[in-house]
C-alpha positions in Angstrom: 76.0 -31.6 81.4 73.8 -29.2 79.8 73.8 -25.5 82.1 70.2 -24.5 83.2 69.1 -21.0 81.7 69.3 -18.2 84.8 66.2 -17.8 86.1 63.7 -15.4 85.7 64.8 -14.1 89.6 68.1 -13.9 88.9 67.9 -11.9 85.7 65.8 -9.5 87.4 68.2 -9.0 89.9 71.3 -8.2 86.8 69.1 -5.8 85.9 68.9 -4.5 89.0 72.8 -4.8 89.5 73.3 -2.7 86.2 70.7 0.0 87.3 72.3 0.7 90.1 75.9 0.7 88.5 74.6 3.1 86.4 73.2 5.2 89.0 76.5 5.0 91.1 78.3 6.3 88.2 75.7 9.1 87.5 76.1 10.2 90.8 80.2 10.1 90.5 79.4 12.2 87.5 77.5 14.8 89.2 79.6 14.7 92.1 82.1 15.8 90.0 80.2 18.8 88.6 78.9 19.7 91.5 82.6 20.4 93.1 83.7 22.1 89.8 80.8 24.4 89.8 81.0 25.3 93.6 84.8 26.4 92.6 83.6 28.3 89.8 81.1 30.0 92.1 84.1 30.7 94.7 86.3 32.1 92.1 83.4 34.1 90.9 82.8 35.1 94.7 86.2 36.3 94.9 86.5 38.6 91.9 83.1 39.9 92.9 84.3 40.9 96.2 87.4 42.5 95.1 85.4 44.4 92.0 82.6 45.8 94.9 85.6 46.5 97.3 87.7 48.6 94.3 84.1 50.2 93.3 83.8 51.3 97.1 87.1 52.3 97.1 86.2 54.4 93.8 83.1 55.6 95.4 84.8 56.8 98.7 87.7 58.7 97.2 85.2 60.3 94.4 83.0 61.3 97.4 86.4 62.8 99.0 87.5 64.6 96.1 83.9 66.1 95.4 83.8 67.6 98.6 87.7 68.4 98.2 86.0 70.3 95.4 83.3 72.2 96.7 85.2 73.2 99.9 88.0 74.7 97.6 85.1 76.3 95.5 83.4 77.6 98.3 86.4 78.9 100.2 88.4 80.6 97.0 89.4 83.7 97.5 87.6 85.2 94.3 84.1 84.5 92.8 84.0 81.4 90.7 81.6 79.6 88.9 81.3 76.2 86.7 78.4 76.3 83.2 78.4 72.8 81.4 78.7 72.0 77.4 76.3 74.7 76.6 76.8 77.6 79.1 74.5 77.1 81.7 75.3 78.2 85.1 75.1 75.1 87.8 77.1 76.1 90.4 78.7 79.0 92.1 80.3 80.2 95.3 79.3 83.0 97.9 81.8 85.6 96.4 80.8 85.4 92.9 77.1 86.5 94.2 78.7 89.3 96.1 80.7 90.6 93.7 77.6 90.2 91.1 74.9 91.3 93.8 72.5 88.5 92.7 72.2 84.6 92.9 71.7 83.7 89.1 69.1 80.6 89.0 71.6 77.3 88.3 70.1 75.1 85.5 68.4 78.2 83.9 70.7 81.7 83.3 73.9 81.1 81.4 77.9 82.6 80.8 77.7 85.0 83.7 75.9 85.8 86.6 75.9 89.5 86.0 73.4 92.4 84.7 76.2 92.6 82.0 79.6 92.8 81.1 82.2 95.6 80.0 85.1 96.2 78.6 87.8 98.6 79.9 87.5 101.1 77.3 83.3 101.1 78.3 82.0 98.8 75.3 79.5 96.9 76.4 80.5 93.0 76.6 77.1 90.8 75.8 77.1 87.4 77.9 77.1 85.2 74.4 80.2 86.9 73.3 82.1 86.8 76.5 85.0 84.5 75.9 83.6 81.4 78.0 82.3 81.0 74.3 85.7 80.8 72.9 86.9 78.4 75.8 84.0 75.9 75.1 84.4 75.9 71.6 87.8 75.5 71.8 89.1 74.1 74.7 91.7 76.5 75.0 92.1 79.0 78.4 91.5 82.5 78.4 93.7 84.1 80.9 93.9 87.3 82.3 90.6 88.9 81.1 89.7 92.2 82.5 86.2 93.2 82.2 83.6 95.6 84.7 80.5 93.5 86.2 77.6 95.6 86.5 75.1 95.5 89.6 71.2 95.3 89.9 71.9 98.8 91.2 73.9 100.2 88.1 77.1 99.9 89.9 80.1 98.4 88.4 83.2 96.3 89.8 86.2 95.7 88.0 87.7 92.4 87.6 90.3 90.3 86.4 88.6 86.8 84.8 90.2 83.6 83.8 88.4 80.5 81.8 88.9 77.2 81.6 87.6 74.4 80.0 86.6 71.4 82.3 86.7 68.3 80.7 86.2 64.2 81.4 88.8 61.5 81.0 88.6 60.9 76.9 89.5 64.7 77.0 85.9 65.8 76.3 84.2 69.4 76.5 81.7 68.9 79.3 81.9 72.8 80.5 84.0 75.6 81.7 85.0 77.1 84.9 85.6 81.0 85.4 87.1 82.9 88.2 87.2 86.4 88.6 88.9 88.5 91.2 87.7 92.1 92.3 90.2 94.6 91.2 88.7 97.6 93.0 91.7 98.2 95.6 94.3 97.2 92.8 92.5 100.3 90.6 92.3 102.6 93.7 96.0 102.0 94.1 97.1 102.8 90.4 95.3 105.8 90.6 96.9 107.1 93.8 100.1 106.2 92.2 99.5 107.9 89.0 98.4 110.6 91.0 101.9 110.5 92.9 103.5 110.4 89.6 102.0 113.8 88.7 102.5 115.0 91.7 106.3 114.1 92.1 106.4 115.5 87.4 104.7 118.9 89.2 107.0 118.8 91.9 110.3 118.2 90.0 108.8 120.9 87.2 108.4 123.6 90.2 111.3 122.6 91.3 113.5 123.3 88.7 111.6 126.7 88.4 111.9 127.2 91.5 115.8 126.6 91.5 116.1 128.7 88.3 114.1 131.8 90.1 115.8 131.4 93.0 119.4 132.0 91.3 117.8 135.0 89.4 116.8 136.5 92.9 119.3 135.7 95.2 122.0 138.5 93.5 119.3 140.9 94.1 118.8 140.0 97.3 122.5 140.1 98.2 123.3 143.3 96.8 120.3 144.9 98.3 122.2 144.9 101.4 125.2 146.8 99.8 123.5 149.4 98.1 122.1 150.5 101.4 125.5 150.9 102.8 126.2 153.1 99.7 122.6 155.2 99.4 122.2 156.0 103.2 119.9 158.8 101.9 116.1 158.4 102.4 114.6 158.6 99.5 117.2 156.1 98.3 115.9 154.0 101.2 112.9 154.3 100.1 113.2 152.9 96.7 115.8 150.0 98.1 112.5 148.9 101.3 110.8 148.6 97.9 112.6 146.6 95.9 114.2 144.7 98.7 110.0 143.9 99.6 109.3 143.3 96.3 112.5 140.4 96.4 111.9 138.8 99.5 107.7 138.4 98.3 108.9 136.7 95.5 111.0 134.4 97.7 108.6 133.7 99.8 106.2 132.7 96.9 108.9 130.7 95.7 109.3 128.5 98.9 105.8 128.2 99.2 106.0 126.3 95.5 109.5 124.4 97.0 107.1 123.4 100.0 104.2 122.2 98.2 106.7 120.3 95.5 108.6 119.0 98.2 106.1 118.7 101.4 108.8 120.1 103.6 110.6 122.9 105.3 114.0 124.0 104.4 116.6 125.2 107.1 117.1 128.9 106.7 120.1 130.8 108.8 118.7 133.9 111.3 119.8 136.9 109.8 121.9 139.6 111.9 121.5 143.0 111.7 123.3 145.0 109.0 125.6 146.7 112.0 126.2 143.2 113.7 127.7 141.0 110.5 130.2 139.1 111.1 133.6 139.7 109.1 136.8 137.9 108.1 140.3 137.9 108.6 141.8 137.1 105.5 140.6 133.7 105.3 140.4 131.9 101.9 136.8 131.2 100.6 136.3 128.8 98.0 132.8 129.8 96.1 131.5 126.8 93.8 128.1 128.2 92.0 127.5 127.5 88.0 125.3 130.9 88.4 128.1 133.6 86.9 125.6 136.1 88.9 125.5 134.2 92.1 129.0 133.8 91.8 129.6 137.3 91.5 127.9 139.1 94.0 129.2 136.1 96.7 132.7 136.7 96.1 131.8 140.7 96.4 130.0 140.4 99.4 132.7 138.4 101.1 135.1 140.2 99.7 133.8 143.5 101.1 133.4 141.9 104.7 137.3 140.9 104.8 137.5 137.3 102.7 139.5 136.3 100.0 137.9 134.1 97.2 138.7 131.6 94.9 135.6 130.9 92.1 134.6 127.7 90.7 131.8 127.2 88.3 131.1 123.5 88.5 132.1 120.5 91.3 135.1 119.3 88.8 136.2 122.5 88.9 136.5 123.1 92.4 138.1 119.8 93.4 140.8 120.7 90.7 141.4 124.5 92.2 141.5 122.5 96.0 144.1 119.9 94.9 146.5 123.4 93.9 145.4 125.0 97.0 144.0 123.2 99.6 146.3 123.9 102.4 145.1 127.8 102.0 141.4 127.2 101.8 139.7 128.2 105.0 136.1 126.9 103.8 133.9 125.9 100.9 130.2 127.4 99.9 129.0 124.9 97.2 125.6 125.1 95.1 123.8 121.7 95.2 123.0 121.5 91.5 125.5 122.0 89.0 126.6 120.6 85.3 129.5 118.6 85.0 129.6 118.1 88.6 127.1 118.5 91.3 128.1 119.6 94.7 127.1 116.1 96.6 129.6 114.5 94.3 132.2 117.0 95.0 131.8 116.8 98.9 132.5 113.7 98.7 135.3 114.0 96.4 136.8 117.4 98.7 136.1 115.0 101.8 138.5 112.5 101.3 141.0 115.1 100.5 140.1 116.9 104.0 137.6 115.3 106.4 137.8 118.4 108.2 137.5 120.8 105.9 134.0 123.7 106.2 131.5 122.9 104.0 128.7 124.9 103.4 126.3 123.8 100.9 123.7 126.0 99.0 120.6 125.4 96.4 117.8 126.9 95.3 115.9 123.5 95.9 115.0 124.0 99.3 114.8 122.3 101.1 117.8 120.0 99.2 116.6 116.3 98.6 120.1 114.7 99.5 120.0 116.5 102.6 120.4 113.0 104.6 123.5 112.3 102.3 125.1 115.6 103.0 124.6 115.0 107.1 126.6 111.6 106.4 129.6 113.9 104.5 129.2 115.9 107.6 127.5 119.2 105.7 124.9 120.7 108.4 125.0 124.0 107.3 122.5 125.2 104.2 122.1 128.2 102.7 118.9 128.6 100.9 118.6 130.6 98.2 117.8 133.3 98.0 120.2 134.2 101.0 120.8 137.2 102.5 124.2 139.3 103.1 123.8 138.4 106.6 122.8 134.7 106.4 125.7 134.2 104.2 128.6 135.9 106.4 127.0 134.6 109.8 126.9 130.9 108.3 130.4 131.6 107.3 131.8 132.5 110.6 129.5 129.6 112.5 131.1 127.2 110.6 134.8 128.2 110.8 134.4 129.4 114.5 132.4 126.0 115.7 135.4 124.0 113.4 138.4 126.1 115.3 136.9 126.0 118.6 136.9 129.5 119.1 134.6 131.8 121.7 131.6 133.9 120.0 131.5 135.1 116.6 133.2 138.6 115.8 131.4 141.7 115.0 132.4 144.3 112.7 135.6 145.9 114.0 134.9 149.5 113.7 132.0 149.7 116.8 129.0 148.5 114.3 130.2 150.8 111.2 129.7 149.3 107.9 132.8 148.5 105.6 133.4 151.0 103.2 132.3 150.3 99.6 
């Protein structure tokens, strides 16, 4: 049985059929693009977010540490001020103006905001030669700089400068940053001090002058006071009132150079009258003085008004004489400044031998710089030289009678006579 041929209906609809099999899978085909390219679009979402959230993130913590920047550029405690690549000026803080006493014009002046620049030993410094140059050429810091910056009004400020280079993050030169601090006070101090130092050189040169004169006058002095008992007569008298006026002016002059070396007063002993010194009773003096003179006439003097003496011409000396005969020494009269060994170092020395034991010390540095440090050997008793008979033998007796405890201090025996020479 032969098969009829499809119609023409029926082949239409195949066609149909196919078409839309064709258009079914067209559509699955584009379905499946579509979801692909709306993930692609997500992921792409994604990293765009997290790229404009980092950028923010970058934006916000440049923005902080600008203004980290300018506050710490404003607020520094000493002018500073940033030039780019090629030296210009663009920015600057309050105290850079007042320490130049102008604004410079950012974007315009360059290297330094100042009339001009100088050196310490008064070269002048041009602004192209200052060594911002060096620092942008090189890259490396100059530290340290010290340099005057002079005024619209002539005036100059000293100041200490340091430059560095600023650069970007492949390690570029994009400009340099100076800071300069005002050295005014620093300057005024150094010259008060240097001033101090001459002063103190001055005052240690009159001192030892002073000390030297002092040991020249004081056996005049002393023996003044003898000679009048001998010469009673008055044109004898005459002569002595002269030289005696003559001594004591020099003296004087001499502690008014101790005064101005030293800015102090000395502690001198009130002298008695000639007819109301004080004398001895046999009591052994130990006399410590590297002056032979000084030596001399002390032991003479005390001698005369009823003391025995014992010499010594330097501290060692006298702490060896001591450990022979220190249970007959009634007192010790020590010059401050001796060779070998000076008289602090020997109090201290003769103290631990005898914490009791009289001290008197004596100098022609008055008033004596380790003054404090004899107080803590328990020396309160000075004689400043040059001293007179009566100074000396009063300061004796004070000493001895406020040690023993004993009622006032003893005239001369013989009803205000003088001893006999």
């Amino acid at each position: 049985m032969a098969t009829e041929p499809p119609s023409l209906d029926a082949l239409a609809d195949l066609e149909r059929l196919h078409d839309v099999v064709e258009m079914n899978e067209a559509l699955m085909r584009g379905s499946m693009r579509q979801h692909e390219l709306t993930e692609a679009a997500e992921r792409l979402n994604v990293q765009l977010r997290a790229e404009i959230g980092q950028r923010k993130q970058a934006e916000a913590a440049l923005r902080e540490s600008e203004e980290r920047f300018r506050s710490l550029f404003a607020s520094a405690p000493m002018g500073v001020f940033a030039c780019d690549r090629d030296g210009v000026i663009q920015h600057y803080n309050s105290l850079a103006v007042e320490l130049w006493g102008r604004a410079p014009v950012c974007g315009v002046e360059r290297y330094c905001g100042s009339i001009r620049l100088w050196l310490p030993d008064d070269r002048l410094l041009p602004h192209a030669e200052s060594p911002i140059m060096e620092v942008l050429r090189t890259g490396r810091s100059a530290l340290n700089i010290e340099v005057s910056i002079e005024r619209p009004d002539g005036s100059r400020v000293p100041v200490l400068a340091n430059f560095a280079a600023l650069k970007n993050d492949e390690a570029e030169i994009i400009g340099a940053i100076t800071s300069f601090m005002d050295l005014t006070e620093r300057k005024s101090l150094e010259q008060q001090s240097l001033r101090s130092q001459r002063m103190a050189s001055i005052g240690t040169l009159a001192g030892g002058i002073a000390h030297n004169l002092n040991n020249a006058l004081g056996p005049i002095v002393m023996s003044l006071d003898l000679l009048r008992m001998k010469f009673t007569d008055p044109a004898s008298r005459e002569l002595l009132d002269i030289i005696d006026t003559s001594a004591q002016r020099g003296a004087e002059m001499v502690r008014e150079v101790l005064t101005f070396a030293r800015g102090v007063e000395g502690r001198r002993t009130e002298p008695l009258p000639m007819l109301e010194m004080p004398c001895g009773n046999g009591e052994l003096i130990l006399v410590v003085d590297d002056e032979a003179p000084m030596r001399k006439m002390t032991q003479q003097i005390l001698e005369l008004f009823g003391y025995r003496v014992l010499l010594a011409c330097d501290g060692a000396e006298a702490v060896a004489i001591y450990s022979q005969r220190g249970t007959e020494i009634a007192a010790v009269i020590t010059d401050m400044t001796m060779p070998v060994m000076d008289g602090l170092e020997a109090i201290g020395i003769l103290r631990t031998m005898n914490a009791t034991l009289p001290i008197i010390g004596a100098s022609g540095l008055a008033p004596i710089a380790s003054g404090p440090q004899l107080a803590s050997l328990g020396v309160k008793d000075i004689l400043s030289k040059p001293y007179t008979t009566p100074e000396l033998l009063n300061l004796v007796k004070l000493v001895k009678r406020v040690l023993e405890g004993a009622g006032p201090v003893e005239k001369n025996p013989a009803r205000g006579a003088s001893p006999e020479w």
